[in-house]
C-alpha positions as CSV (number, residue, x, y, z in Angstrom):
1,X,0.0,0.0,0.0
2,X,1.7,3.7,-0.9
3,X,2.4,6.0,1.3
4,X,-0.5,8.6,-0.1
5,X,-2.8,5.7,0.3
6,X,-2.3,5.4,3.9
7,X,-2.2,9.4,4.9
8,X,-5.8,9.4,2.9
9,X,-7.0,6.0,4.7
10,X,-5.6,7.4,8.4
11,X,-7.2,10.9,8.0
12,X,-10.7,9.1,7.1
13,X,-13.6,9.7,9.0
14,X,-15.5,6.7,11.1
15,X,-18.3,7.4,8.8
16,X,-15.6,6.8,5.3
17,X,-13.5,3.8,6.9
18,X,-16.6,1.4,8.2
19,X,-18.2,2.6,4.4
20,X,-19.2,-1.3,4.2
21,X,-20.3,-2.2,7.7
22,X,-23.1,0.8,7.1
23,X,-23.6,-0.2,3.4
24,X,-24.3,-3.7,4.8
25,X,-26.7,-2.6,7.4
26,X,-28.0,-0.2,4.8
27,X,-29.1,-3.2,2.7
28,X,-30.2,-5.7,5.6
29,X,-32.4,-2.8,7.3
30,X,-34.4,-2.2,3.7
31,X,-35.0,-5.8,2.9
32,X,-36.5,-6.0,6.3
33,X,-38.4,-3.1,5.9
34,X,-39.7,-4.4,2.7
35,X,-40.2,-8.0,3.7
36,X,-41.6,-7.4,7.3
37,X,-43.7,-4.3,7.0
38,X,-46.9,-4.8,4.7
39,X,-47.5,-2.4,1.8
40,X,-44.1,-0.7,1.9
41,X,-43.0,-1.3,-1.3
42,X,-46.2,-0.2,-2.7
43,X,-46.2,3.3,-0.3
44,X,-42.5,4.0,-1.5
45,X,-43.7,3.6,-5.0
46,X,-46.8,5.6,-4.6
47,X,-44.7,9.0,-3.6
48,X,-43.6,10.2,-7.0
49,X,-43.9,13.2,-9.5
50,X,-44.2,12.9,-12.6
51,X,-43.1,9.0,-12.7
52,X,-39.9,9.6,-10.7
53,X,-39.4,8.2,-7.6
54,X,-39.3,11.4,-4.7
55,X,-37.5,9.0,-1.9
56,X,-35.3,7.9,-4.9
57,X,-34.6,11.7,-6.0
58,X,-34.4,12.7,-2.6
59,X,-31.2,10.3,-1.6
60,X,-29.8,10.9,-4.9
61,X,-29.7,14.5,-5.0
62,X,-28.2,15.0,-1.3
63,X,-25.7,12.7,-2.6
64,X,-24.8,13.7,-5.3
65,X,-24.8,17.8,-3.9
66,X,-21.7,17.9,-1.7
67,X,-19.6,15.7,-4.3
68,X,-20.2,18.1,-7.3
69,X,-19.5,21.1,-5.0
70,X,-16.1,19.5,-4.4
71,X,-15.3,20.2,-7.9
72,X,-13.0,22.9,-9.1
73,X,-14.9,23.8,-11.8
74,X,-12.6,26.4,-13.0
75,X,-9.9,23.0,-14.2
76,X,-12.6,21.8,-16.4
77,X,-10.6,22.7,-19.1
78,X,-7.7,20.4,-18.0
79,X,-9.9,17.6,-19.2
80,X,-12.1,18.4,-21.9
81,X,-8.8,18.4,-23.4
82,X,-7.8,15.3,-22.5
83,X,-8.8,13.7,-25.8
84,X,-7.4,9.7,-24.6
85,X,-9.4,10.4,-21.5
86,X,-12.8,11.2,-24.0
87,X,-12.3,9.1,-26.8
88,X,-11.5,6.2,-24.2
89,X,-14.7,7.0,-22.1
90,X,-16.6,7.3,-25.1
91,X,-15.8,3.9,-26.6
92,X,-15.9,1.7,-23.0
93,X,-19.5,3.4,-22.4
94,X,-21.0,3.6,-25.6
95,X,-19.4,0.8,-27.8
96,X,-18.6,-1.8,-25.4
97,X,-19.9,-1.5,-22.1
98,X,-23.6,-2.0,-24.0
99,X,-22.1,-5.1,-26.5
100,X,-20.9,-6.8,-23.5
101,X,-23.8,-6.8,-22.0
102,X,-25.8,-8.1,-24.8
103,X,-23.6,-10.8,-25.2
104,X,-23.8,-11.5,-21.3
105,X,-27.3,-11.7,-21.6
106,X,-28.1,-13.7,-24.4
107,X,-25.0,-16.2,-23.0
108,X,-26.3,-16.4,-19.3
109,X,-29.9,-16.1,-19.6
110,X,-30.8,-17.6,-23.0
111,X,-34.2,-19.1,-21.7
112,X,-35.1,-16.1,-19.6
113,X,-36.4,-13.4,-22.3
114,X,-38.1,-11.0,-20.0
115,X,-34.7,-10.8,-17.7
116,X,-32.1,-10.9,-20.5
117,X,-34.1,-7.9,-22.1
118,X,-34.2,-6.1,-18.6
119,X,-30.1,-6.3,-18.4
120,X,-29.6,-5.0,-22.3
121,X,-31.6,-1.7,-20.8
122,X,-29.7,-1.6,-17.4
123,X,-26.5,-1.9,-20.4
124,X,-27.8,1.2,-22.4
125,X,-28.5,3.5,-19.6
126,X,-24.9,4.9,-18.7
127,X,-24.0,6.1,-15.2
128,X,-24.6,10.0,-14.2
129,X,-25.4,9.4,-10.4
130,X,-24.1,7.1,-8.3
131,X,-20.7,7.2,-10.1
132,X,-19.6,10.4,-8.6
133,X,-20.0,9.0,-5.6
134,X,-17.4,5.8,-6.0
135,X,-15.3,8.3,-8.0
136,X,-15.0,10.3,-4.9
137,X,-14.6,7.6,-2.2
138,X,-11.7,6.0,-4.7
139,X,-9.9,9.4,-4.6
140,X,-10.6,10.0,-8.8
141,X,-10.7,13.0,-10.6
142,X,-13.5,14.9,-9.6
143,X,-12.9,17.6,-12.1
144,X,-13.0,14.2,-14.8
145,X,-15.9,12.8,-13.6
146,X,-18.0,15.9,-14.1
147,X,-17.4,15.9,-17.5
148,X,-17.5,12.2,-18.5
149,X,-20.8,12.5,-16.6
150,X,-22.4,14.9,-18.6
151,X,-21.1,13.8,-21.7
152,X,-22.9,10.7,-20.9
153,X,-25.8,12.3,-20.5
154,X,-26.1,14.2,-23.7
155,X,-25.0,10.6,-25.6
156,X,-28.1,8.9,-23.3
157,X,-30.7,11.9,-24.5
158,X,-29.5,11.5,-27.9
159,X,-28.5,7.8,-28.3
160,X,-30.2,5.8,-26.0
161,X,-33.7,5.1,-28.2
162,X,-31.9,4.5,-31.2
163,X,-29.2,2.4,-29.3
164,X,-32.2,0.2,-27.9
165,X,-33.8,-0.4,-31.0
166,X,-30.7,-1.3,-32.1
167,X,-30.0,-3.7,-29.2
168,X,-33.2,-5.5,-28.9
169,X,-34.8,-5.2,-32.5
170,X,-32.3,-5.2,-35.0
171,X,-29.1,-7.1,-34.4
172,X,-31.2,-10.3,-32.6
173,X,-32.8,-10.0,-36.1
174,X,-29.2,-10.3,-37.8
175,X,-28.3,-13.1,-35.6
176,X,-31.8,-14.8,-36.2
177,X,-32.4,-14.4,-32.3
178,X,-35.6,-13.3,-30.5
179,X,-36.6,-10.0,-30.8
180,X,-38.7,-7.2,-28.9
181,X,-39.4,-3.3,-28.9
182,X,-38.5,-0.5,-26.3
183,X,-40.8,2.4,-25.7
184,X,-38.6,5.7,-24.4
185,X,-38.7,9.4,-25.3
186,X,-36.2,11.6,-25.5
187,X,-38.0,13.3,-22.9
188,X,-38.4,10.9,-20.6
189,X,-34.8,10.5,-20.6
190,X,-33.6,14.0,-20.7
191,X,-35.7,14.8,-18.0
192,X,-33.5,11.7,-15.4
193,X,-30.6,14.1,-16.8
194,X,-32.2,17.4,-15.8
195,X,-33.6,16.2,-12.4
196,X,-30.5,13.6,-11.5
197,X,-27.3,15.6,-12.9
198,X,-28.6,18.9,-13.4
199,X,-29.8,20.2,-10.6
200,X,-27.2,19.1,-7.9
201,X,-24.5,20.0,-10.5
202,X,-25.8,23.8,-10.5
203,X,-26.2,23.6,-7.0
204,X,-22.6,22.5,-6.6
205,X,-21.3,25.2,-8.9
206,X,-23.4,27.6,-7.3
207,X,-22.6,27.0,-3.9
208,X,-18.5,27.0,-5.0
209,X,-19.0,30.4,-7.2
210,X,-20.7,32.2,-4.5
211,X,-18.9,30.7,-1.5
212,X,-15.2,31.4,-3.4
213,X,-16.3,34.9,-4.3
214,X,-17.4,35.6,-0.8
215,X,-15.2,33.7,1.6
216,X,-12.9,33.1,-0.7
217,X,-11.2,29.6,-1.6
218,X,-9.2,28.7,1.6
219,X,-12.1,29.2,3.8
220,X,-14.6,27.7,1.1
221,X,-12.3,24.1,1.1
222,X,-11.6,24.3,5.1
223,X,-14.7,24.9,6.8
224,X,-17.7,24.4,4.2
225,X,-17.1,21.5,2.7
226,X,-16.2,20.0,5.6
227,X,-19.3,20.5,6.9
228,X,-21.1,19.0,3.4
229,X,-19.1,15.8,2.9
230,X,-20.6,13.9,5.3
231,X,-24.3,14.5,3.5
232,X,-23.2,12.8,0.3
233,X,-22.7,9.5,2.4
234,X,-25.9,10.0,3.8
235,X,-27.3,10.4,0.8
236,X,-26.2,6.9,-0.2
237,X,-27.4,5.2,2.9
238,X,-30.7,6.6,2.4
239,X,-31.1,5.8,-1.3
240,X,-29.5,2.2,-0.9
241,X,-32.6,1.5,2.2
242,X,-35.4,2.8,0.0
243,X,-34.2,0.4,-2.9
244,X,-34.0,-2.5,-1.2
245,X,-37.2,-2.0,0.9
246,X,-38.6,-0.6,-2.6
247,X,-38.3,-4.9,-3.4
248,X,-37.5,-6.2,-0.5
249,X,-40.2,-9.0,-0.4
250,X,-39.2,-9.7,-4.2
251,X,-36.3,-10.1,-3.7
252,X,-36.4,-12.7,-0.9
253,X,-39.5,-14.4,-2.5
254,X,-37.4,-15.0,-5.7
255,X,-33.8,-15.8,-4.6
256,X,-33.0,-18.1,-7.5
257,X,-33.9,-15.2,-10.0
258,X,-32.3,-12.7,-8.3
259,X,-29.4,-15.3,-8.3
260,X,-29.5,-15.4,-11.9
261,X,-29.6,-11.9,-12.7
262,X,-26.9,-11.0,-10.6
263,X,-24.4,-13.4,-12.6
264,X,-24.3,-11.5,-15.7
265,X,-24.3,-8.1,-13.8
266,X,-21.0,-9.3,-12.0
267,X,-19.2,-10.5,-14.8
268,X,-20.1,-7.2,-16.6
269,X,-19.3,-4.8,-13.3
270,X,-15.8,-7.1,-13.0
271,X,-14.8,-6.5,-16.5
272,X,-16.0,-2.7,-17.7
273,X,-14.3,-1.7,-14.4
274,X,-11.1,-4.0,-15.3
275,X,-11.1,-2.4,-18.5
276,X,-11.2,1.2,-17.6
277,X,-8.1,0.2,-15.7
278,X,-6.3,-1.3,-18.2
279,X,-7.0,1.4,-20.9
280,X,-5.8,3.8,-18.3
281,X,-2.6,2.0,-18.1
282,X,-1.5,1.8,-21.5
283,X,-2.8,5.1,-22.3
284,X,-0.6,6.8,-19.1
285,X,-3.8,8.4,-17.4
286,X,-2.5,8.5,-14.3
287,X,-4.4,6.8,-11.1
288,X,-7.0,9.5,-11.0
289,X,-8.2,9.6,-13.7
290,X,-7.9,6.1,-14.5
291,X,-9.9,5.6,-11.7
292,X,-12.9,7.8,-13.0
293,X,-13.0,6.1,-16.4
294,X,-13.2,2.9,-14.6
295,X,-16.2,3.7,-12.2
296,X,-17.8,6.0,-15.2
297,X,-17.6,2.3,-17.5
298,X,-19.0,0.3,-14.8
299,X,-21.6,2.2,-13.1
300,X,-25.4,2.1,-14.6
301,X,-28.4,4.6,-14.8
302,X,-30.4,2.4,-12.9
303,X,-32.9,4.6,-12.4
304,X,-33.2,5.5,-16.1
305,X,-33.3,1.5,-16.6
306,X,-36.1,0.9,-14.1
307,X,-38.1,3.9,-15.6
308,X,-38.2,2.4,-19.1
309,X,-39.0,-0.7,-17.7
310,X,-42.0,-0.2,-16.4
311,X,-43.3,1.8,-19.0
312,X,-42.5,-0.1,-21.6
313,X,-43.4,-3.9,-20.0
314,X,-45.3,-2.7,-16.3
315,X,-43.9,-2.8,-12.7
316,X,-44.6,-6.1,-12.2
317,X,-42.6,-7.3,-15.0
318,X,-39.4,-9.5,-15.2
319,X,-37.6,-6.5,-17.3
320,X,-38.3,-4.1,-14.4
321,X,-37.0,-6.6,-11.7
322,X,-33.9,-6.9,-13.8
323,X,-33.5,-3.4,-13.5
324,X,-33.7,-3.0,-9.4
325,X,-31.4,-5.8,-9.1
326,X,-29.0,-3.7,-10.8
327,X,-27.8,-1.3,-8.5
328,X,-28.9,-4.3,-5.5
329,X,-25.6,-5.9,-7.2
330,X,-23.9,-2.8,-8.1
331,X,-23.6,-1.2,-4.7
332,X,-21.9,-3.9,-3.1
333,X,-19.6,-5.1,-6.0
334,X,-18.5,-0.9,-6.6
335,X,-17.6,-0.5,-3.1
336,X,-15.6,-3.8,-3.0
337,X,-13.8,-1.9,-6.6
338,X,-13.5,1.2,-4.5
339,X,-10.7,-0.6,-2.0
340,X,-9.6,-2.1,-5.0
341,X,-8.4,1.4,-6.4
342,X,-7.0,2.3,-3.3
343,X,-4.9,-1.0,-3.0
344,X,-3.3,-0.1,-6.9
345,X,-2.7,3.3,-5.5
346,X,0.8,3.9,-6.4
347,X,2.0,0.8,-7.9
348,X,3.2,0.4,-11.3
349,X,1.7,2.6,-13.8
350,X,-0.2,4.5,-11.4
351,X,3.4,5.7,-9.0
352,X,3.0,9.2,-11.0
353,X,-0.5,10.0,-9.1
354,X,-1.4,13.7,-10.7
355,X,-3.6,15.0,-7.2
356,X,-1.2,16.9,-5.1
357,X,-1.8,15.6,-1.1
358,X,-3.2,19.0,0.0
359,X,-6.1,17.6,-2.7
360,X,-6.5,14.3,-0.5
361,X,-6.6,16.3,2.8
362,X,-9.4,18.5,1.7
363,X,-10.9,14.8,0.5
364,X,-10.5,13.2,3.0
365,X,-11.6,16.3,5.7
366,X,-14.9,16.5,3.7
């Protein structure tokens, strides 16, 4: 373990290094909420606006808040040109992360249609929440990941119809598989973009703008955002309880399915995230923003998924399980890649680190 590694780990809250123990009990107190307590699951779903989930929106904007007011927004322009950091984004997200996840499921759940059509979804909806978030705790690029964010975004209000009539009508037809439909509008999707990246991304440029200009910098990275870090962790609690209450008796009535579904999802977590790593290694990224391809390439819109689900095939539907089990499988397996980072901190290719320490202390003070 490098030396960085360890002054980030040792100036760690107790909320940062127990992360998993509160995760776990995160997970166990919502699947007992949603198995024990009758009609949870359908009161959770019943408190939306407009189709979107408000506990859901709730957790994930006061998580996502603090993170993106972390950025330095003013070093944007370091990355946008970066052009093997885009082009290598670009490709893992939108060329193979939703390929390999065809291929996963058509190869793991060939007799399982409604499933295997639920996980080419979850494959076409690209990351713009949760990912700051393991960016963050993994010590990435922050400035990086707000970019590759929205740049997912704009592909996913753009791309992700066509790429899902691609995906699901016409190359099954090539390969004389089974094929189906997807209903989604542009819409539908740029409004997850709006509600789920754009508004805690002006709020975090905002608060940095005003506080800078008025407190000035020093004070700004010392005392406020000390006093915001702790809220994006909160945030993630929260959201990761409501999910798995949100299915909780599913879940544990259906073991074997879930079981099922999950096998694809960790093959395609392992490898997207492997991949990100390895691209960042030949291509000399450096460990932070290695990192943020790799989290960026494996992370999922879940909530973008779920949506089209149910519209397209109802709430009960396998497709719209497929898509909960997602980020059920994704929060566990992205905090386990999280320590995984850390652990590659410094070694090899990734010795010329590019975030100077007074970076981490801020990080890890906030």
């Amino acid at each position: 373990m490098s030396q960085t590694h360890e002054v980030v780990v040792g100036r760690l809250s107790t909320l940062d290094r127990f992360l998993p123990l509160w995760i776990g009990a995160a997970m166990a107190v919502g699947l007992l909420w949603g198995r024990l307590v009758p009609g949870t699951g359908e009161a959770l779903s019943a408190v939306e606006v407009d189709g979107i989930s408000l506990p859901i929106a709730v957790g994930l904007l006061v998580m996502m808040y603090p993170v993106l007011a972390k950025v330095r927004y003013d070093r944007l322009d370091t990355v946008v040109g970066d052009r093997r950091l885009l082009v290598g984004s670009l490709v893992l997200n939108w060329l193979i992360g939703p390929a390999l996840m065809f291929t996963l499921a058509w190869l793991m759940l060939p007799d399982l249609p409604e499933y295997r059509t639920g996980l080419i979804v979850v494959g076409l909806a690209r990351c713009i929440a949760m990912v700051i978030i393991w960016n963050d705790l993994a010590c990435g690029d922050r400035e990086a990941a707000a970019v590759l964010v929205a740049i997912n975004s704009i592909f996913q209000v753009v791309m992700f119809a066509v790429m899902g009539w691609f995906y699901l009508s016409v190359l099954p037809g090539w390969l004389g598989l089974e094929t189906t439909g997807i209903e989604s509008s542009p819409w539908e999707i740029a409004k997850s973009v709006l509600i789920f990246l754009g508004i805690p991304l002006a709020a975090g440029f905002l608060t940095r703008r005003f506080g800078e200009r008025f407190k000035g910098r020093t004070w700004y990275e010392e005392k406020l955002l000390p006093k915001l870090g702790p809220w994006a962790l909160y945030g993630l609690l929260f959201t990761i309880v409501v999910l798995f209450a949100l299915q909780g008796d599913q879940i544990t009535s259906h073991p074997w399915d879930v079981v099922r579904i999950a096998a694809p999802l960790l093959v395609y977590f392992a490898v997207m995230w492997g991949a990100g790593y390895l691209y960042g290694a030949v291509a000399r990224l450096g460990y932070a923003r290695t990192t943020t391809m790799a989290f960026t390439a494996a992370g999922n819109n879940f909530e973008l998924a779920i949506a089209v689900a149910i519209g397209t095939w109802g709430v009960t539907s396998g497709q719209a399980l497929a898509g909960v089990v997602g980020p059920l499988i994704e929060v566990p397996v992205l905090v386990g890649l999280v320590y995984v980072s850390l652990a590659l901190r410094g070694r090899g290719p990734f010795r010329d680190d590019e975030r100077p320490l007074e970076d981490e202390q801020v990080r890890a003070s906030s």
